[in-house]
C-alpha positions as CSV (number, residue, x, y, z in Angstrom):
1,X,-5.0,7.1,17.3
2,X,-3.5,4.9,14.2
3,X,-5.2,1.0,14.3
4,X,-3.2,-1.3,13.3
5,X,-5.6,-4.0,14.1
6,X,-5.5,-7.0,11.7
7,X,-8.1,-7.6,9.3
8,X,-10.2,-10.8,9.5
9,X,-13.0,-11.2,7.3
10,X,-16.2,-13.2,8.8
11,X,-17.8,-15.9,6.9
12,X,-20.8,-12.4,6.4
13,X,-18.1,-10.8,4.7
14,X,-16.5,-13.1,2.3
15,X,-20.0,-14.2,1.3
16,X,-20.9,-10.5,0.4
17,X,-17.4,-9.8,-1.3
18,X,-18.4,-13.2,-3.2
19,X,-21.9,-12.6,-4.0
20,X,-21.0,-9.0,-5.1
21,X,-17.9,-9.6,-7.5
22,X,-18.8,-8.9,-10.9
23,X,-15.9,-10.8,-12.6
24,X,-16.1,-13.6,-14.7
25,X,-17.2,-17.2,-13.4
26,X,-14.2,-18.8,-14.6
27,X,-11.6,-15.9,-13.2
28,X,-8.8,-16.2,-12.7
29,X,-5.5,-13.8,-12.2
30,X,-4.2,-13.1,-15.7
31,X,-2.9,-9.5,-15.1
32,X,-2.4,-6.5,-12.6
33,X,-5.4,-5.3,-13.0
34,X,-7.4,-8.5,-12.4
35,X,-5.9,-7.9,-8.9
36,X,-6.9,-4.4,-8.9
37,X,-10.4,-5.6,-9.9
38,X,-10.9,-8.0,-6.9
39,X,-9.8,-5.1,-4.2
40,X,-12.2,-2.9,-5.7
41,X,-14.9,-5.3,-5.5
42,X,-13.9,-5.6,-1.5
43,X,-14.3,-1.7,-1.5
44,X,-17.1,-1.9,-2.5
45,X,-19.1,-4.8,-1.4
46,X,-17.0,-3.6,2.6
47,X,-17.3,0.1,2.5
48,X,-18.8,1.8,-0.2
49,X,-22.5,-0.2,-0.5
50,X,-23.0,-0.5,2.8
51,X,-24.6,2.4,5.8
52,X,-22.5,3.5,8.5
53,X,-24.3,0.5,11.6
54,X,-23.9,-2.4,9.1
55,X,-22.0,-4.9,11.0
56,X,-20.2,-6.3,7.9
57,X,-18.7,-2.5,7.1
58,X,-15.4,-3.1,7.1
59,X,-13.6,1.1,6.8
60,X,-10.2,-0.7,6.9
61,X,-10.3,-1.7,3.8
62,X,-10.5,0.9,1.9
63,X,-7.2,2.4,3.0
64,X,-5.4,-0.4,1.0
65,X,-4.7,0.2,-2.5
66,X,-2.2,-1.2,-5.5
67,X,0.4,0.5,-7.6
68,X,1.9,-1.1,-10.8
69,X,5.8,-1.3,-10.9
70,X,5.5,-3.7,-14.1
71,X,8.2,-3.5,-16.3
72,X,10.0,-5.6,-19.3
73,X,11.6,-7.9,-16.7
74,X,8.6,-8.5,-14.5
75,X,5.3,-7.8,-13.1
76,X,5.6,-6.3,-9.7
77,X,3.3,-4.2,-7.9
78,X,2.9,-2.8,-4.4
79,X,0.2,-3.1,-1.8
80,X,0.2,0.9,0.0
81,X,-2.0,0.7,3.5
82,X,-3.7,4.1,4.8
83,X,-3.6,4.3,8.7
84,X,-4.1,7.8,8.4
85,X,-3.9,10.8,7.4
86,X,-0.2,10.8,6.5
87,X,0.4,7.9,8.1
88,X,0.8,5.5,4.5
89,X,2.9,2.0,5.1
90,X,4.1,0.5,1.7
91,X,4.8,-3.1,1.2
92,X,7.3,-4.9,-0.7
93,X,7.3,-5.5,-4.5
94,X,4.5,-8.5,-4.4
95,X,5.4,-11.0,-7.5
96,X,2.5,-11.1,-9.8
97,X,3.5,-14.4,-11.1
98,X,2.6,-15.7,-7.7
99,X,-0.8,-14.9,-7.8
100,X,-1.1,-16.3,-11.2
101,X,0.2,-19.6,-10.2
102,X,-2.4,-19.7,-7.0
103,X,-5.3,-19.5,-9.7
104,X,-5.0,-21.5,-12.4
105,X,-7.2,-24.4,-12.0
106,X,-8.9,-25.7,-9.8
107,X,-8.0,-22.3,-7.9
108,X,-10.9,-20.2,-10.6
109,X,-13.8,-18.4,-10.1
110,X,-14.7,-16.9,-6.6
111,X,-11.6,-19.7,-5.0
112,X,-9.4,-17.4,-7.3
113,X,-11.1,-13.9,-6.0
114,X,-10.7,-15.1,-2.4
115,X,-7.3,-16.7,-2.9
116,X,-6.1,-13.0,-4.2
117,X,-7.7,-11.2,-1.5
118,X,-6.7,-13.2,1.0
119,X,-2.9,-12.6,0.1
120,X,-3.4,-9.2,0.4
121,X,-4.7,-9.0,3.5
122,X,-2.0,-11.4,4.6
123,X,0.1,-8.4,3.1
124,X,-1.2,-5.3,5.2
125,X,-1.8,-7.2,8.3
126,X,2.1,-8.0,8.0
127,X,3.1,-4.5,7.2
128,X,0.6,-3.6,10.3
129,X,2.1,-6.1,12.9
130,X,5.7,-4.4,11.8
131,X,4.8,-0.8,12.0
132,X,2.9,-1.1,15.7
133,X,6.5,-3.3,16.7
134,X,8.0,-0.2,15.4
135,X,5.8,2.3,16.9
136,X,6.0,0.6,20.4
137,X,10.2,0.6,20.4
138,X,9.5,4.4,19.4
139,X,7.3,5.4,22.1
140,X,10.0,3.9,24.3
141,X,12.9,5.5,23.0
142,X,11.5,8.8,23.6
143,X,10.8,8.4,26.9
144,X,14.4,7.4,27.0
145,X,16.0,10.8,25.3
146,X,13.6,12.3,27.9
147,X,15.2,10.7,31.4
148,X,18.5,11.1,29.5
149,X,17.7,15.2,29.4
150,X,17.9,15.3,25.4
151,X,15.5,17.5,23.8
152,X,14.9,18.4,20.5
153,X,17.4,20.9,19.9
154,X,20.1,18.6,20.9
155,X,18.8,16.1,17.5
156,X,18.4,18.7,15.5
157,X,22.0,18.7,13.2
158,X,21.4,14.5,13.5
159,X,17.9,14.8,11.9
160,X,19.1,16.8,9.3
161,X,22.3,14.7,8.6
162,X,20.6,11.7,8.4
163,X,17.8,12.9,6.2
164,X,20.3,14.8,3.6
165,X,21.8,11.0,3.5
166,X,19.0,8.9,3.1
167,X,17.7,11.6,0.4
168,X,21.4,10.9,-1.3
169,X,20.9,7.3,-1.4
170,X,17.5,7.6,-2.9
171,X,19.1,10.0,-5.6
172,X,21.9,7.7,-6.5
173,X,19.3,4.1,-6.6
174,X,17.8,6.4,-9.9
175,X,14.0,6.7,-10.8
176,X,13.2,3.1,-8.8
177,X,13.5,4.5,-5.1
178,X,12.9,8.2,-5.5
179,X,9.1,7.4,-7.4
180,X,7.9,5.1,-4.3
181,X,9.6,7.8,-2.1
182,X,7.5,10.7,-3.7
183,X,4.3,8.4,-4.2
184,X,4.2,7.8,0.3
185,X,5.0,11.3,0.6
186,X,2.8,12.9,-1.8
187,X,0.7,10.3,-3.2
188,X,0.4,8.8,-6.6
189,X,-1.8,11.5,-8.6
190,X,0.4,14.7,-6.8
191,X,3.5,12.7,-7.9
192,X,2.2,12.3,-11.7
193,X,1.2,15.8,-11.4
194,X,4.8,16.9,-10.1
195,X,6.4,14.5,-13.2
196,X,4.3,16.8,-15.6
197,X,5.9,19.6,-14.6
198,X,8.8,18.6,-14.7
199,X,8.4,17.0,-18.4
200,X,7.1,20.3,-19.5
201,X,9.9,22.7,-18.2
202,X,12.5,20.2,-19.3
203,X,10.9,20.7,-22.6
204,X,10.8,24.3,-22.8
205,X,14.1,24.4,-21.7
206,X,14.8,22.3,-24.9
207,X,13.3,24.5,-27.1
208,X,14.6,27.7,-26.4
């Protein structure tokens, strides 16, 4: 079964994410990975250093994770939620600059580290809330195609029709939409793995 519960840290839990961030005392969000570096400390200080019985474990959280999409004209990234196994919801491009702006001062320090967590809990507990909306209108609509005798066969050449044209569409939007594509399918290190390859037989190709 996929939870799509929200996450909502207790007062326990902020305190240890708080008490355990190793960043400076004056932090604040400067770049993409001074976001990375306040998730990780959540990993950790949620999931990783604490035994299985601990009432602060939070598991959830370590099924989010960021991906940089920075380039000359901005500084993007992407929160991508876990559910499970093959189950991986990505979010929208998140503005950098917006986190900046929530932590200059007074916003510095461990304010900062929980203003920047917060917002991306915010962010998978929105993506969450849309995929169970999703997931409930699904469940529905199959019992429909099953009262109205349709069966799997009967999709079949639809299914294949409409994939061929969303895969089309992802072609034609260039290297933006078919990366993200191939990162939720495959995830990020198989999809940097797959880009090798293909670098290196494009350059043998060159050469001979």
């Amino acid at each position: 079964m996929i939870d799509t519960r929200p996450i909502a840290l207790t007062d326990a839990q902020w305190d240890l994410v708080l008490t355990n961030a190793r960043l400076a005392a004056n932090f604040t969000v400067r770049e993409f990975d001074d976001v990375h570096s306040v998730l990780i400390c959540a990993h950790n200080a949620l999931r990783h250093n604490l035994p299985e019985g601990d009432e602060r474990r939070l598991d959830a959280i370590t099924g989010m994770s960021l991906w940089c999409v920075a380039d000359s004209r901005n500084d993007d990234f992407l929160l991508s939620v876990t559910l499970a196994p093959g189950v991986t919801l990505q979010s929208d491009l998140i503005d950098l600059a917006d986190l900046k702006e929530a932590t200059t001062a007074p916003t510095t320090g461990w304010s900062a580290i929980r203003a920047v967590l917060a917002r991306l809990i915010a962010e998978r507990n929105k993506m969450c809330e849309a995929f169970a909306l999703v997931a409930l209108e699904f469940d529905g609509l199959v019992g429909y195609a099953e009262h109205r005798g349709v069966d799997a066969e009967d999709l079949f050449d639809t299914v294949h029709d409409t994939a061929s044209a969303h895969a089309s569409d992802m072609n034609n939007n260039g290297l933006g939409s078919q990366i993200p594509y191939l990162v939720e399918q495959n995830g990020h290190r198989n999809t940097r793995d797959l880009i090798d390859e293909i670098a290196t037989a494009s350059l043998a190709d060159a050469t001979d």
